[in-house]
C-alpha positions in Angstrom: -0.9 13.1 -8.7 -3.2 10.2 -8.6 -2.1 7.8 -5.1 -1.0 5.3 -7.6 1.2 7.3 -9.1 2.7 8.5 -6.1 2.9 4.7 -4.7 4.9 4.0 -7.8 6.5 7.0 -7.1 7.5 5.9 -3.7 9.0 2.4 -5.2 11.2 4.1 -7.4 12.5 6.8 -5.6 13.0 5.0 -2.3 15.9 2.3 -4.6 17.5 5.2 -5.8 20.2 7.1 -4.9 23.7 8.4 -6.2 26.2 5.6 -5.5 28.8 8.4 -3.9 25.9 8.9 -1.1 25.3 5.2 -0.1 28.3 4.7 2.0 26.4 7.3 4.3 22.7 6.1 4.4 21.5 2.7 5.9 18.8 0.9 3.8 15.6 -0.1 5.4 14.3 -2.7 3.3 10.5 -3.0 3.5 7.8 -6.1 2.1 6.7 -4.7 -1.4 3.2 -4.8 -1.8 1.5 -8.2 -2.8 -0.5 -6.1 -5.4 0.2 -3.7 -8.3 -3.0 -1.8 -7.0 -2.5 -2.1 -3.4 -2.8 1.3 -1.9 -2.2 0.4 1.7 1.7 1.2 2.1 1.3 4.9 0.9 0.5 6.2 4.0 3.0 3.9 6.4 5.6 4.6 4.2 5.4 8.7 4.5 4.9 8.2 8.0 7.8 6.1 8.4 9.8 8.9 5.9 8.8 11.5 8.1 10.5 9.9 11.4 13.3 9.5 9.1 13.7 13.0 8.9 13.4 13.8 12.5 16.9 12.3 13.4 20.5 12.9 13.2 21.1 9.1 10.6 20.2 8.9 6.7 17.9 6.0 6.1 17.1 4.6 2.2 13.7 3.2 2.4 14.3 -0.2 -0.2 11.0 -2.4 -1.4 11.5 -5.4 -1.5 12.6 -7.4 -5.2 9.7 -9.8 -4.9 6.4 -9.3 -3.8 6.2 -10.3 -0.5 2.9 -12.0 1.4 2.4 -10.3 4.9 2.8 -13.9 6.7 6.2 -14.6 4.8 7.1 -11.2 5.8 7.2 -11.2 9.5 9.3 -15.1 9.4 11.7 -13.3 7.8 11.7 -10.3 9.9 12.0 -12.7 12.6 15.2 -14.3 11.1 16.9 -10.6 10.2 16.8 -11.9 6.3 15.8 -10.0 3.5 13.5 -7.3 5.5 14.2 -4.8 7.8 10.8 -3.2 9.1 7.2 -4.5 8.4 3.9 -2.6 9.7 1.1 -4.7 10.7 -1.5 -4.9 13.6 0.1 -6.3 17.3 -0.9 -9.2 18.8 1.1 -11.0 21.4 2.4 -13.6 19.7 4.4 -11.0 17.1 5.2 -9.1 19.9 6.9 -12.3 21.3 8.9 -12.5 18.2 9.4 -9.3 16.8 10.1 -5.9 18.1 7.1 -3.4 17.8 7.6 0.5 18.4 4.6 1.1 20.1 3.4 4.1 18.8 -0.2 3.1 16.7 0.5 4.6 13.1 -3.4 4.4 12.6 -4.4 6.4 16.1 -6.0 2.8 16.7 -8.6 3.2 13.5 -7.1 0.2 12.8 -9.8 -1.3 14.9 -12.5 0.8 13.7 -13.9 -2.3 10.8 -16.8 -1.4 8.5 -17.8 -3.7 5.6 -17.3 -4.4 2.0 -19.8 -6.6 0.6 -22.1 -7.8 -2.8 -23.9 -4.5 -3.5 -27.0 -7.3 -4.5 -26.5 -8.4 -1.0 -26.8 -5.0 0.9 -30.5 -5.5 2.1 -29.3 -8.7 3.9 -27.4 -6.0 6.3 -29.5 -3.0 6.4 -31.7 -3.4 9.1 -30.7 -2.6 13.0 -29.3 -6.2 14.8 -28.5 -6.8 17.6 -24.9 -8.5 17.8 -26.1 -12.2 17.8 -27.6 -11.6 14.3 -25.2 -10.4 12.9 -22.6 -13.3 13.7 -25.1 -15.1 11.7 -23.3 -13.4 8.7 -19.8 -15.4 7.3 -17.0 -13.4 7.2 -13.8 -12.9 5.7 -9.8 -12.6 6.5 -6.2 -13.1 5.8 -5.7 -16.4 7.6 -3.4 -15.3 9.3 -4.1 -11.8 10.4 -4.9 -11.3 14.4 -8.4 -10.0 13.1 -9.7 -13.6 12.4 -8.5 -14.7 16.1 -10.4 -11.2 17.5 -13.4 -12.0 15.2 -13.8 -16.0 16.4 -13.5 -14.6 19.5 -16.2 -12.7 19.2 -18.7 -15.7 18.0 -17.9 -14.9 14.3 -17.6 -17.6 12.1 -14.5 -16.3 9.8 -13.2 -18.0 6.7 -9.3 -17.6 5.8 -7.1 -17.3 3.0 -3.7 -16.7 2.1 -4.2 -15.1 -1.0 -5.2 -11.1 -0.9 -6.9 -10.8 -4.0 -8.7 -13.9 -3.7 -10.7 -12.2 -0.6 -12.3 -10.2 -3.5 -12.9 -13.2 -5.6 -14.9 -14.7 -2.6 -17.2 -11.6 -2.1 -17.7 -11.6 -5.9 -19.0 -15.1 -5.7 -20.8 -14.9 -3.1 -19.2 -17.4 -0.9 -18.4 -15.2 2.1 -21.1 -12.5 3.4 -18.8 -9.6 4.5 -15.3 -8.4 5.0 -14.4 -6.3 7.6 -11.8 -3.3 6.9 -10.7 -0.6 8.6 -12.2 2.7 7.9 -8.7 4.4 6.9 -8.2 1.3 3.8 -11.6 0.3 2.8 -12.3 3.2 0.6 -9.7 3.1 -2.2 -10.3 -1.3 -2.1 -13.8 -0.3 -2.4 -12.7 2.1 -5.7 -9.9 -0.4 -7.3 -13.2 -3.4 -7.1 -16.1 -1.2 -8.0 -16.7 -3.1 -11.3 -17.0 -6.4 -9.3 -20.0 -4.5 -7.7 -18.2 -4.6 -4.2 -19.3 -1.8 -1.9 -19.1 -0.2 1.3 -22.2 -1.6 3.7 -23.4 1.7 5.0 -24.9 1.2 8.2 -22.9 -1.0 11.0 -19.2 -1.1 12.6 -16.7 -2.7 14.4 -14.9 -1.9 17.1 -11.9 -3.3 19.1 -9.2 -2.0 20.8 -5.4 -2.5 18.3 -3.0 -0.7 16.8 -0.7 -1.2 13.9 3.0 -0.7 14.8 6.2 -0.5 13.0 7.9 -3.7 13.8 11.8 -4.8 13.4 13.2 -7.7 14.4 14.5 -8.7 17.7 18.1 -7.9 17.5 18.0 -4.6 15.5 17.9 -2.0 18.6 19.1 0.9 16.6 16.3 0.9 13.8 13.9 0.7 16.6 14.9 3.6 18.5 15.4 5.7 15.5 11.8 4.6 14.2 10.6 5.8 18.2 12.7 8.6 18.3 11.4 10.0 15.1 7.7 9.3 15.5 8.2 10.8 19.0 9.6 13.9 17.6 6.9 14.0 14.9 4.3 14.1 17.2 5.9 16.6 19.4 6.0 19.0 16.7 2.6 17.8 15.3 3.8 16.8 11.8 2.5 13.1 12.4 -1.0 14.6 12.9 -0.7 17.1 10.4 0.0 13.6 8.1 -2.3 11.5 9.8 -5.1 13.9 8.8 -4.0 14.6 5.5 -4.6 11.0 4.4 -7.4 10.3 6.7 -9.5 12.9 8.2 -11.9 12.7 5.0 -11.7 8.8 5.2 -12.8 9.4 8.8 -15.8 11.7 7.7 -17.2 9.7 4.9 -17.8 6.5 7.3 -20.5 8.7 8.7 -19.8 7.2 11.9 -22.6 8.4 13.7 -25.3 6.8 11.5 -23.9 3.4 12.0 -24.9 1.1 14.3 -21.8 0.4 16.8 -20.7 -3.4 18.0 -17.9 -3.2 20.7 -16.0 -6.3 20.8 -13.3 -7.8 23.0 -9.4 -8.5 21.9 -8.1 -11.7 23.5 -5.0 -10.8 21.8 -4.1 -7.3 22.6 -0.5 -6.9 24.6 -0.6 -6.0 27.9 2.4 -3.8 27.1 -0.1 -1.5 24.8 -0.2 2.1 25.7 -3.9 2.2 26.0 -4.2 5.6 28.4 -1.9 7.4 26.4 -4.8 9.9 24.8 -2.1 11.4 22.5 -1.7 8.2 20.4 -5.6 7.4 19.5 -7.9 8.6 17.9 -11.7 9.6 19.6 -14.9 9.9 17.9 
């Protein structure tokens, strides 16, 4: 089965169930993806299916009838209307507004960014830089996503948009340089735009400290301690690694980390609250 198929999959089987079971399960309504080829929720949503399974409750994982933009997400989160959990990178502003379960779904590779760009631009990157050469590069976000705050931190000059897709569009036409992606997404965006002739820049990386979490709103304590519970239980019994590695560990050995060149940046927006020394939770190189 093709991860389309099983992300389609997912979407249909998640908003179905026998009506005389429904009085018994509590539905977890989640953002559907903003595209029809957006591969990203695949591997949050078994995770999230696994902790599911590790406690006593039945949860219905539910997309969302609309698609639903990552930003509009989390204000509805916020208000407890028309989604119950949304994964996305901390920062401490959403953890001032949100609830996170602060267990990094990604192992932290979340912060681990290597490039798509123009494949005609590719010998614009190729040689060894030192940090202050590269910032000389224009890169591109989600306007909103804590990477663009972490980037400008950094001395990057980072141009935002709302629109997913459009991201693409800009890389196509040349009017940003690069886009940084974490090693455990780039791959299949890099496979879904391969007739646009964007590519994976094969010799430099990113790295900053964050971790995508699970968040709920505020007021919805029991979702969050069942998500914890779960995730907790999952990597006690080493089913979440057993999944993490599934969908990653040949991700992690095709970014042929060792031959990049490594930039370690800062993040002014990391939580204080994140659980940095516990070794279980990341990933090491």
């Amino acid at each position: 089965m093709t991860n389309r198929s099983l992300l389609a999959g997912l979407l249909i089987l998640t908003t179905m169930l026998p009506n005389r079971l429904q009085a018994d399960v509590e539905q977890v309504r989640y953002p559907r993806p903003e595209s029809d080829v957006d591969l990203r929720p695949l591997y949050p949503l078994q995770l999230l299916k696994l902790a599911f399974s590790k406690v006593d409750k039945t949860y219905r994982l539910t997309p969302t009838p609309q698609k639903m933009p990552q930003g509009r997400a989390l204000i509805q989160l916020g208000h407890g209307i028309d989604v119950d959990v949304v994964w996305t990178m901390t920062s401490q502003e959403r953890e001032s507004k949100l609830q996170p379960i602060r267990i990094p779904i990604y192992k932290g590779l979340i912060g681990w960014r290597i490039f798509l760009a123009n494949k005609r631009d590719l010998g614009r990157f190729s040689e060894a830089m030192p940090l202050i050469e590269l910032r000389k590069f224009n890169l591109i976000q989600g306007h909103d996503w804590p990477d663009s705050t972490i980037l400008r931190a950094n001395g990057f000059t980072v141009f935002g948009t709302s629109n997913y897709e459009a991201i693409f569009d800009m890389l196509l036409h040349s009017r940003a340089d690069l886009f940084p992606r974490s090693i455990v997404e780039i791959w299949d965006e890099a496979k879904i735009h391969q007739d646009d002739n964007i590519v994976v820049e094969p010799t430099k990386i990113l790295i900053y400290p964050t971790a995508m979490y699970y968040f709920v709103a505020p007021n919805n304590k029991n979702l969050a301690i069942a998500i914890e519970n779960g995730l907790r239980a999952a990597l006690k019994d080493g089913s979440f690694d057993l999944l993490f590695n599934e969908y990653h560990a040949k991700l992690i050995k095709q970014a042929n980390l060792n031959e990049r060149q490594k930039y370690y940046l800062n993040n002014p927006t990391l939580p204080l609250a994140t659980p940095i020394t516990d070794e279980e939770l990341w990933f090491a190189d």
